[in-house]
N, C-alpha and C positions, 0 to 999 in steps of 0.2 A: 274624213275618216282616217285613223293613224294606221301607218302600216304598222302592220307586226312583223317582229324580227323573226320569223323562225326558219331551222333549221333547214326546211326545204328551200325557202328564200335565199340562204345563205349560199347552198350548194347549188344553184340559181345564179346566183350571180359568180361564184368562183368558175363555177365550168365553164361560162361564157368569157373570165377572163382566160381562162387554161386554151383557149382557142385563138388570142392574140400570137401570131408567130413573131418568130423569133424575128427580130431586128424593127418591127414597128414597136406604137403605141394605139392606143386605145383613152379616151377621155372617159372620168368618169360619168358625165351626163349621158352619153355613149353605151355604156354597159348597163345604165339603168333604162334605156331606151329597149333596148337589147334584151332584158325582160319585163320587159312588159309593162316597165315603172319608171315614167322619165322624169317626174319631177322629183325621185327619189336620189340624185347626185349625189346628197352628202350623208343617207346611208349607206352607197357602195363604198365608199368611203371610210366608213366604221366598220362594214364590215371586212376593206381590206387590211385595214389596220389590227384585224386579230386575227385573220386568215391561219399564219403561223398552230394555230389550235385547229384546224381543220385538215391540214396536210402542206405539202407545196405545190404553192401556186406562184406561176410568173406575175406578180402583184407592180412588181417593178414597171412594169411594162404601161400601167393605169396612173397619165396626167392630167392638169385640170384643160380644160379649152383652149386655155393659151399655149399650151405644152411646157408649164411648169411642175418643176418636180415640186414632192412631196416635201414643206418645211422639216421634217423630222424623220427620214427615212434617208439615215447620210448613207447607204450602200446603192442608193436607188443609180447613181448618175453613172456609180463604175462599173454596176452591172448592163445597162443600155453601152456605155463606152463599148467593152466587152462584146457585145454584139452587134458591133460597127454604127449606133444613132449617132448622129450629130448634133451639134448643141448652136442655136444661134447667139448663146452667151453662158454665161456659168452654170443657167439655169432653166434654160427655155429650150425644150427640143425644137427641131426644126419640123414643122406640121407638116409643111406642105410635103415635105419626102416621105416622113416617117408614119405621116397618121394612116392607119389601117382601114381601108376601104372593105366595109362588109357588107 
């Protein structure tokens, strides 16, 4: 059965990112575990990518498992810098410090 995208869903999955504090991460597999929809990964995913239409949310904050960032969210790496994450390479946050135990 397909999910449907709606608007409760949406605000579902932003408030549970809005709850990542400051200086972790959060995966997306993670956040859709977190409502209720875990093999939904690559919708939290869409729908972080239009968040922007919803309000602000720390979106930055949401990478994949490995703790790569987002290929096309080029502000994503200096705003984690910004709030001291560290990176095991250009690209990969470091999990085991930063990932957010919830």
């Amino acid at each position: 059965m397909p999910v449907v995208l709606t608007e409760d869903f949406i605000y579902e999955i932003l408030s549970v990112v809005d709850e990542i504090p400051n200086g972790k991460v959060a995966t997306y597999g993670q956040i859709a575990r977190l409502t209720g929809r875990e093999k939904n990964a690559r919708l939290v995913g869409k729908v972080l990518s239009m968040s922007e239409y919803y309000g602000k949310y720390p979106c930055h904050r949401v990478v994949n498992h490995a703790g790569r960032l987002a290929p096309h969210f080029h502000e994503q790496k200096s705003l984690l810098l910004e709030e001291g994450v560290e990176f095991k390479d250009g690209i990969h946050v470091d999990m085991k410090k930063y990932h957010w135990e919830c």
